[in-house]
C-alpha positions as a Python dict, from the first residue, in 0.01 Angstrom:
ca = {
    (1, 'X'): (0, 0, 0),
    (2, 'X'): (265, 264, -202),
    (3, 'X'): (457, 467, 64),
    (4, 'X'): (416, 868, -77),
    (5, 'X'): (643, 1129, 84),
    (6, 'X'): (584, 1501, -9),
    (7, 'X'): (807, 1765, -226),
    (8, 'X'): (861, 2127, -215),
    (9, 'X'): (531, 2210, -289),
    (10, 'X'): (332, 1917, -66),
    (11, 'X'): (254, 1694, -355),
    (12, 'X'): (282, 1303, -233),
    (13, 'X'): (587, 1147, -471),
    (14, 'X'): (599, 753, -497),
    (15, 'X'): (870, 678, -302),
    (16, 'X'): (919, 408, -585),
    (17, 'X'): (969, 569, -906),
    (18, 'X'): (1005, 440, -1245),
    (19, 'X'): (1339, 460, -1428),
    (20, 'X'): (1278, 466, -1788),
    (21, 'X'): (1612, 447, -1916),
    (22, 'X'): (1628, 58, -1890),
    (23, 'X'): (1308, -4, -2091),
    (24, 'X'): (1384, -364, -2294),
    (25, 'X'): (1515, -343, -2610),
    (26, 'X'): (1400, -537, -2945),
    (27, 'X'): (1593, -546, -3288),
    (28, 'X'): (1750, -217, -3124),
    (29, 'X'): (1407, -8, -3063),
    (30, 'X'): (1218, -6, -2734),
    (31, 'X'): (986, -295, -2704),
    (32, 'X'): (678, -83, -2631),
    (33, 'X'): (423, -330, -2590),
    (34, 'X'): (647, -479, -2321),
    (35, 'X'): (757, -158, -2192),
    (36, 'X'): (369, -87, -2128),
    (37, 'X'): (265, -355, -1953),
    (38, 'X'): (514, -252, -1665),
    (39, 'X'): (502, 75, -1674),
    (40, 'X'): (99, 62, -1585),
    (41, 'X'): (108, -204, -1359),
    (42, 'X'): (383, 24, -1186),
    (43, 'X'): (137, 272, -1236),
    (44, 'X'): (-165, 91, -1068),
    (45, 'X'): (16, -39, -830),
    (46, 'X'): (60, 333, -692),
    (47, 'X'): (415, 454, -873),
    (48, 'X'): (343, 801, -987),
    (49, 'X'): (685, 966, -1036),
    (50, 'X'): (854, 857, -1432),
    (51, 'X'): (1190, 938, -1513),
    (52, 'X'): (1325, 1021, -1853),
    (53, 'X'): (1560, 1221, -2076),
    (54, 'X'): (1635, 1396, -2431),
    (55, 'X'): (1964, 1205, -2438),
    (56, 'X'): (1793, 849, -2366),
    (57, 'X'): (1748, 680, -2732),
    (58, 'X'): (1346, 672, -2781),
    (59, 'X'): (1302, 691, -2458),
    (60, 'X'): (1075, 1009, -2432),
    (61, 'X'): (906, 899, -2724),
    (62, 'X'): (849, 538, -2602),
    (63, 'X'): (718, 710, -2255),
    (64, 'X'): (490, 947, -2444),
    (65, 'X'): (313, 683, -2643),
    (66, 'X'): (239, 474, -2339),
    (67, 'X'): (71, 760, -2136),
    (68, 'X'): (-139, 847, -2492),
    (69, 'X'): (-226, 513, -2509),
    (70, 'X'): (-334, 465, -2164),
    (71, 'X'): (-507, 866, -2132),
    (72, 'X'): (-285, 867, -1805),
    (73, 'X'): (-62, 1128, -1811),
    (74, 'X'): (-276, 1343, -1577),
    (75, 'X'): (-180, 1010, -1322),
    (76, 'X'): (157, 1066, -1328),
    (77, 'X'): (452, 1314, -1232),
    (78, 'X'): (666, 1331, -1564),
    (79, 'X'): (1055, 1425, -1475),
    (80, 'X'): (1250, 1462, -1785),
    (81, 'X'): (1620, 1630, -1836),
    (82, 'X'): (1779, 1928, -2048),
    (83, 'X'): (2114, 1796, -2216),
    (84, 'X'): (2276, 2181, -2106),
    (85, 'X'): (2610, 2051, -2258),
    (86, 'X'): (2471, 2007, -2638),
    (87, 'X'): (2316, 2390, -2611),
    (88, 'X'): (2482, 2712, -2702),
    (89, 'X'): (2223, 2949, -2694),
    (90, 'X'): (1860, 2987, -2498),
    (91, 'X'): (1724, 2955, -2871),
    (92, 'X'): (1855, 2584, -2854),
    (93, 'X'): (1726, 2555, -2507),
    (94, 'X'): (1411, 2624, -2614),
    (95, 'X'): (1402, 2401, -2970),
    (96, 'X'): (1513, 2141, -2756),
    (97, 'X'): (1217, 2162, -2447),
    (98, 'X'): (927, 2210, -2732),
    (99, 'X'): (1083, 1881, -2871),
    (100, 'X'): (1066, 1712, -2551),
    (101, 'X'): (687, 1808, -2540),
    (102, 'X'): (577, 1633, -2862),
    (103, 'X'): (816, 1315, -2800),
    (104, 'X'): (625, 1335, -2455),
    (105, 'X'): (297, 1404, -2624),
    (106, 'X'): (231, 1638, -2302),
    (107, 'X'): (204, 2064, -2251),
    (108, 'X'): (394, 2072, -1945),
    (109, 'X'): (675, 1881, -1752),
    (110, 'X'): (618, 1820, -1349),
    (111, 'X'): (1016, 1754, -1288),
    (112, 'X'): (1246, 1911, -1489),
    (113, 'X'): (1648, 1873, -1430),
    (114, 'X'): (1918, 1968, -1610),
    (115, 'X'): (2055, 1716, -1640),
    (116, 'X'): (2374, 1622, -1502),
    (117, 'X'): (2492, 1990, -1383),
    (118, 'X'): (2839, 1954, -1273),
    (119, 'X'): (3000, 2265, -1103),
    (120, 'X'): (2968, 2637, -1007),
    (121, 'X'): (3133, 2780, -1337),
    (122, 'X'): (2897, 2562, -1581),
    (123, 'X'): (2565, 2709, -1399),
    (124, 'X'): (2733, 3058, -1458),
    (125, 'X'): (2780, 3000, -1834),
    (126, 'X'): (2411, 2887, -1797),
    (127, 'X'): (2282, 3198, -1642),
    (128, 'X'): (2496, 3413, -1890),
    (129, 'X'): (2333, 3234, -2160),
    (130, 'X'): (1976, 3383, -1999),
    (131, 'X'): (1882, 3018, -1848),
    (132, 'X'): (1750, 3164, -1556),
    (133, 'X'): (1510, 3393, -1742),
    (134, 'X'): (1372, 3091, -1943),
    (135, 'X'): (1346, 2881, -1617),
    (136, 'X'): (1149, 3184, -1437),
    (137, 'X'): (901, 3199, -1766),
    (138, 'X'): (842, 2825, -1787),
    (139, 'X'): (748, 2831, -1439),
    (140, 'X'): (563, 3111, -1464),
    (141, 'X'): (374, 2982, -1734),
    (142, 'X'): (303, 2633, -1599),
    (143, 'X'): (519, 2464, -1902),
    (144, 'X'): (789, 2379, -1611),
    (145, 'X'): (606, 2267, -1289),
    (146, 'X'): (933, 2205, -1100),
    (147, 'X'): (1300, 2314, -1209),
    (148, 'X'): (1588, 2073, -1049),
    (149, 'X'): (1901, 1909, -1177),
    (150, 'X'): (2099, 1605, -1130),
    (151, 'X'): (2462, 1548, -1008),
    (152, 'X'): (2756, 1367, -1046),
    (153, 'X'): (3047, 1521, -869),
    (154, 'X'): (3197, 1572, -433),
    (155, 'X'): (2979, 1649, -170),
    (156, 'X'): (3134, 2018, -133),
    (157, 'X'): (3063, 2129, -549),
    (158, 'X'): (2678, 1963, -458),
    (159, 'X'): (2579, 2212, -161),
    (160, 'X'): (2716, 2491, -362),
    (161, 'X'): (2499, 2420, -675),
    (162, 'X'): (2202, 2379, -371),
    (163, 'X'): (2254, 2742, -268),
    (164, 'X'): (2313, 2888, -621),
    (165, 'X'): (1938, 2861, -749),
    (166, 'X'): (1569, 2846, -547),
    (167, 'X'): (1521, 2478, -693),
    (168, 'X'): (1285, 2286, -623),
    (169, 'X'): (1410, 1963, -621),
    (170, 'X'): (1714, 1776, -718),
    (171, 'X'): (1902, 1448, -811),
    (172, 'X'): (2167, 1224, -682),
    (173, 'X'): (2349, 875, -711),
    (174, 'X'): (2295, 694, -355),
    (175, 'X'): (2327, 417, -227),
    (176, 'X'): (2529, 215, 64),
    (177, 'X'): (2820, 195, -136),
    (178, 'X'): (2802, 564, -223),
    (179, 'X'): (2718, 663, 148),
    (180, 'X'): (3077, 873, 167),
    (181, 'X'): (3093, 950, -239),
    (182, 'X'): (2950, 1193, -478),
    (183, 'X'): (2711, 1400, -322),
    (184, 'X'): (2674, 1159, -31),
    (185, 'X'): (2482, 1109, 269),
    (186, 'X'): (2628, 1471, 334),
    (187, 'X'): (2507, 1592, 61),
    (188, 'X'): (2124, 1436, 95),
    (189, 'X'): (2091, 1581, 463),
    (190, 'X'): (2223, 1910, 326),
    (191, 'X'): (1964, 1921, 25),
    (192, 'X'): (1691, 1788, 320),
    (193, 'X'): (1791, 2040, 559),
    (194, 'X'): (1733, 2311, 265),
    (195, 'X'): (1381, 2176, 185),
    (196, 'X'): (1433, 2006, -107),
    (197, 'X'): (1313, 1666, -208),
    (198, 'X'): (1569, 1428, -326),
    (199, 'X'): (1548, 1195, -618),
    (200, 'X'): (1791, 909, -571),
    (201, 'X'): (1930, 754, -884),
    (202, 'X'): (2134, 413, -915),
    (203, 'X'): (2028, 230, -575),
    (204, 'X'): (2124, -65, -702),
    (205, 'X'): (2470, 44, -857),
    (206, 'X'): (2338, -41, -1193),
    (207, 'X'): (2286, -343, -1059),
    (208, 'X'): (2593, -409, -944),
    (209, 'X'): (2446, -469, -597),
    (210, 'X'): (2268, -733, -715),
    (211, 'X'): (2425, -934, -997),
    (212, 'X'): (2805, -847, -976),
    (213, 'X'): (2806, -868, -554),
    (214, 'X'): (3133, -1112, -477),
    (215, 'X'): (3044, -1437, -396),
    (216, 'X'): (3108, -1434, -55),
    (217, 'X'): (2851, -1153, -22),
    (218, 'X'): (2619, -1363, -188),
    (219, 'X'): (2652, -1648, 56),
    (220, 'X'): (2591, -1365, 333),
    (221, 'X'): (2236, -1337, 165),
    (222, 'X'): (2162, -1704, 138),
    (223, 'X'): (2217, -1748, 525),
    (224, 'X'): (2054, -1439, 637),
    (225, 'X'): (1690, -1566, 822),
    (226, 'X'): (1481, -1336, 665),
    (227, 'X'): (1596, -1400, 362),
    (228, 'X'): (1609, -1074, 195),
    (229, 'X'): (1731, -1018, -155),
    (230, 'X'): (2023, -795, -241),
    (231, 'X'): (1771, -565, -400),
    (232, 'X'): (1537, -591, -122),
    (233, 'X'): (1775, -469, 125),
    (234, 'X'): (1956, -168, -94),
    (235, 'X'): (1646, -69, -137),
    (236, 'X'): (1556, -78, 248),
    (237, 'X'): (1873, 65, 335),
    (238, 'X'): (1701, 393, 145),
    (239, 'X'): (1348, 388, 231),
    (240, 'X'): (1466, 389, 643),
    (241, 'X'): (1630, 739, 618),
    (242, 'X'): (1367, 1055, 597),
    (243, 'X'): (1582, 1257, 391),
    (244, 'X'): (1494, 1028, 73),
    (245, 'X'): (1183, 1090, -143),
    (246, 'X'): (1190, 908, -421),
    (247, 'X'): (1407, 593, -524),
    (248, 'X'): (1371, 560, -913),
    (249, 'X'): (1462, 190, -1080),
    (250, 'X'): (1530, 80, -1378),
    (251, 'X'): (1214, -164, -1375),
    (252, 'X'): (1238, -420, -1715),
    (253, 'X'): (1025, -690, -1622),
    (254, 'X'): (720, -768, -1463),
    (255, 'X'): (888, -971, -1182),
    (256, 'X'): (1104, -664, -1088),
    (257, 'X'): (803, -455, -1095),
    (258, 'X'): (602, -657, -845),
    (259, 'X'): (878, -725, -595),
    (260, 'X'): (1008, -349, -616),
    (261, 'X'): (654, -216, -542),
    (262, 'X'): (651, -465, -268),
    (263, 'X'): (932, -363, -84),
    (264, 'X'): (840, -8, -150),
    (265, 'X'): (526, -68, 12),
    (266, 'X'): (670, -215, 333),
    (267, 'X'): (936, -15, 393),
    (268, 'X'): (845, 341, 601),
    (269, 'X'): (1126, 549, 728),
    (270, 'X'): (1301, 373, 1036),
    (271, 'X'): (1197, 32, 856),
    (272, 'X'): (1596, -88, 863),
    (273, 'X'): (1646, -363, 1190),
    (274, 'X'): (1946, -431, 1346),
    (275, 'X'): (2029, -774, 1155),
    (276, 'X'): (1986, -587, 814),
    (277, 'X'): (2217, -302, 936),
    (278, 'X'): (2520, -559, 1029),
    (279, 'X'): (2423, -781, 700),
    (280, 'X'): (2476, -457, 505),
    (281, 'X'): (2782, -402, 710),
    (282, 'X'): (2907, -751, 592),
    (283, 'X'): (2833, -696, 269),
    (284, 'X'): (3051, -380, 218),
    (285, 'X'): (3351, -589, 394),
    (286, 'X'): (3311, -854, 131),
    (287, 'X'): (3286, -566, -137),
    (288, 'X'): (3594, -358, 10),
    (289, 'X'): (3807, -661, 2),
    (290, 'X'): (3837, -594, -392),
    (291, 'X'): (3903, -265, -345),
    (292, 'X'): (4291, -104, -489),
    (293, 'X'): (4326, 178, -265),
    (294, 'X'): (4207, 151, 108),
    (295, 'X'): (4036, 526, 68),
    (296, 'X'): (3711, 553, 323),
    (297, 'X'): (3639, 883, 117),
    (298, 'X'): (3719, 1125, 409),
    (299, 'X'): (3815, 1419, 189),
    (300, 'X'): (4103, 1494, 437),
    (301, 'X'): (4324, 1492, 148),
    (302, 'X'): (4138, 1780, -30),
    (303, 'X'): (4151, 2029, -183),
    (304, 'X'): (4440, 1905, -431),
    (305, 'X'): (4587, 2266, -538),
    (306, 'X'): (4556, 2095, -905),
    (307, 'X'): (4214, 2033, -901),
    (308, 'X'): (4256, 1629, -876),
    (309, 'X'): (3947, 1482, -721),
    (310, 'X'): (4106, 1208, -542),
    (311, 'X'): (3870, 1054, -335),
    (312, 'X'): (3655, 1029, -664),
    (313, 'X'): (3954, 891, -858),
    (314, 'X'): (4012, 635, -626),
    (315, 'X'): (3653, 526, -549),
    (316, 'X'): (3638, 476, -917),
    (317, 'X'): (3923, 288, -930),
    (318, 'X'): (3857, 36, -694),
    (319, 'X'): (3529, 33, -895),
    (320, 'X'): (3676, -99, -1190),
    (321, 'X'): (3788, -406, -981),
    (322, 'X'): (3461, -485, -803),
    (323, 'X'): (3239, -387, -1034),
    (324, 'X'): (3380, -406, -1381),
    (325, 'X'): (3624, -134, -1621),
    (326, 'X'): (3392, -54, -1794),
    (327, 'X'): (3176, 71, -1511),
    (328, 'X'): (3462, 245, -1340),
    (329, 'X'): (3594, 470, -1648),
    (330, 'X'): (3206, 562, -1738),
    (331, 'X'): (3189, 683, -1394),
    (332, 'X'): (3542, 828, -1362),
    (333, 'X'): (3472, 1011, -1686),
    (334, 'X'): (3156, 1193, -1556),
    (335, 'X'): (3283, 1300, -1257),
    (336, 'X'): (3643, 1433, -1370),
    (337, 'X'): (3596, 1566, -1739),
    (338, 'X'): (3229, 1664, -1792),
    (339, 'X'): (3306, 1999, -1613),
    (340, 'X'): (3501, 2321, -1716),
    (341, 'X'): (3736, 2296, -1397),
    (342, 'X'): (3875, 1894, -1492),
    (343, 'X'): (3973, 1694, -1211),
    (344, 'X'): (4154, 1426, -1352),
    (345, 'X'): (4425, 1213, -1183),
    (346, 'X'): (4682, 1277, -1456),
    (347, 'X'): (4696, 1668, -1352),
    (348, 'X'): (4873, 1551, -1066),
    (349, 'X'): (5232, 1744, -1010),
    (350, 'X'): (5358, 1532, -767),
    (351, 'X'): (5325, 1796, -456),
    (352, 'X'): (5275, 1545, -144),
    (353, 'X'): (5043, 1807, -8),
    (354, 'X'): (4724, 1548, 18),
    (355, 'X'): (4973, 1291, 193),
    (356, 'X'): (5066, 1474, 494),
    (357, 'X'): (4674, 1503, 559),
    (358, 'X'): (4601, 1128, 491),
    (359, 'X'): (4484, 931, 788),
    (360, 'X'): (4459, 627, 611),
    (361, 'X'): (4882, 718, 498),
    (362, 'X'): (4790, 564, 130),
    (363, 'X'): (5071, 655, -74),
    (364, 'X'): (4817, 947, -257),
    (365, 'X'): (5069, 1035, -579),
    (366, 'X'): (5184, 679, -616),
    (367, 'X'): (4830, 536, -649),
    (368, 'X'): (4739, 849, -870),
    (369, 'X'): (4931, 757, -1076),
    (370, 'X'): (4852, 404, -1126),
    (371, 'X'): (4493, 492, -1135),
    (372, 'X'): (4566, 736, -1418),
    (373, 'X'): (4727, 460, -1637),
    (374, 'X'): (4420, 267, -1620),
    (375, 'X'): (4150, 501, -1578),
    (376, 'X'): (4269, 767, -1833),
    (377, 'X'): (4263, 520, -2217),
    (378, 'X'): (4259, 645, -2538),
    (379, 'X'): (3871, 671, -2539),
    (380, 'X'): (3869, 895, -2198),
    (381, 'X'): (4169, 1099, -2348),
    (382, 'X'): (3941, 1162, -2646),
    (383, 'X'): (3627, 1233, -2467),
    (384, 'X'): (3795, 1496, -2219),
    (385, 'X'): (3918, 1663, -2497),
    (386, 'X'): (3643, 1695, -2667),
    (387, 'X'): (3433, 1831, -2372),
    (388, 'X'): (3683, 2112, -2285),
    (389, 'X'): (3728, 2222, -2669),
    (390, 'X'): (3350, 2197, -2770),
    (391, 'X'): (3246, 2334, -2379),
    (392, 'X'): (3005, 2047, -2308),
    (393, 'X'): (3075, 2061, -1974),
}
């Protein structure tokens, strides 16, 4: 039977929830036929929490015709996500929430984030814009059920957006790989601690926990007794801590559907045994041997008086060597440019400040630097730019 944990406002959340993003494409549309049949046998199987997005490609509109379809929408918690960055006015905010409503065929949204919120100084451009205001009157008028937002960014910049707004909920990349990154497990207990529910996004690394794992952690899996899959066990390694409410994925077939409401279903807080614990151990040896820099993510090295986010630069260099470029710069440029306040290796000056604090002694500006050269192409170059003259942080 689904596992439910509550929220803010003691509503039971699927601690499975369904990550639209991924639905299957066909001749470059959604394949909504296909895209239904998961998305209700998710939903009878229990999952009642649906995750979308303005910025998704016919995503809302896809998830909004297969709720019509079904008359379910009254079944289901509906999260969807304010592109902040592409607004300039509360005028815009507005245009842009009434056109969420008719892709979403709906009156109201239960889970509304906006959407990857960065840092301090872009929530104060918000509120000078009047975004508070219109939060307060959506809520006030039922329109918003829930106000949230989700993050990309160190642990520190996370529990300050926490205790700049009463949200209700919020959003964050997790997973064992992650434990010491981004907002981190720090960052989850913090949120917990404050009473609000936490989403978790990518527990599967995109899937790089699963399908890009080295070999040699794959051959971990294939001798373990119990014979858990890598998705089983990420998974798992979630469910067992109390702090986590919801665990959306990116469900595209029918196959990951049944097996993810499975484990959902058997996996209570505390659920993690000792074997699983040391095979996960393993498994982030085998991944860490691919790794550039040797950085545990300590943060001992911060704050770099130039902004750099180091442990961030470094985790997503190492990324691009056990996971793929491609899925290192998309990460490095989230988490360095989309923000007023950049934190990009480049703005390093060379200092030796973060060096002297270093108790792994990684040479800090030397690997900046190399990390720069590959992290920083043409396309991110172009991108940053763009961000800080346009203000789409």
């Amino acid at each position: 039977m689904m596992q439910y944990r509550k929220d803010k406002k003691g509503n039971n959340i699927s601690v499975l929830g369904y990550g639209c993003m991924r639905f299957t494409k066909k001749g470059g549309a959604t394949d909504i036929d296909k895209a239904e049949q998961e998305v209700m046998a998710a939903i009878r199987a229990g999952v009642n929490y649906l995750d979308t997005a303005y910025v998704y490609p016919g995503n809302e509109v896809a998830v909004g015709e297969i709720l019509s379809r079904n008359h379910c929408r009254g079944d289901v918690y509906l999260a969807t996500k304010l592109p902040h960055y592409l607004i300039k006015s509360v005028d815009g905010v507005e245009k842009m929430f009434q056109e969420e409503l008719r892709r979403l065929k709906t009156d109201y949204i239960d889970y509304y984030l906006m959407h990857m919120l960065t840092d301090i100084p872009t929530w104060e451009k918000l509120k000078k814009l009047g975004m508070a205001e219109w939060i307060e009157g959506k809520l006030a008028s039922g329109q918003i059920r829930n106000i949230g937002f989700s993050y990309h960014g160190k642990t520190d910049m996370f529990q300050k957006l926490v205790d700049a707004y009463d949200w209700d909920f919020c959003q964050i990349q997790y997973n064992y790989i992650d434990e010491y990154s981004q907002a981190g497990v720090e960052g989850l207990r913090y949120a917990h601690a404050k009473g609000l529910p936490v989403i978790i996004m990518e527990p599967l690394r995109g899937g790089r926990l699963v399908d890009l794992l080295p070999e040699s952690a794959k051959e971990l899996f294939q001798r373990e007794g119990e014979q858990r899959t890598p998705a089983e066990l990420a998974f798992r390694w979630l469910y067992n801590q109390p702090e986590v409410t919801c665990v959306l994925s990116g469900m595209n077939s029918m196959e990951m559907v049944e097996q993810n409401v499975k484990t959902a279903s058997e996996s209570p807080v505390g659920c993690l045994t000792r074997a699983e614990e040391e095979l996960i151990a393993q498994v982030k040896l085998e991944i860490e041997k691919n790794v550039k820099v040797g950085c545990t993510g300590c943060g001992y090295c911060m704050p770099c008086p130039k902004g750099v986010d180091i442990p961030g630069t470094f985790r997503c260099y190492n990324a691009m060597y056990s996971e793929g470029k491609k899925s290192g710069r998309r990460d490095y440029l989230q988490c360095t440019a989309f923000r007023k306040d950049t934190s990009s290796a480049s703005q390093c000056i060379g200092c030796g400040k973060c060096e002297s604090h270093c108790p792994q002694h990684i040479e800090i500006r030397k690997e900046l630097k190399n990390a720069a050269a590959e992290l920083e192409d043409l396309r991110y170059k172009a991108m940053k730019t763009a961000i800080q003259v346009f203000h789409l942080w």
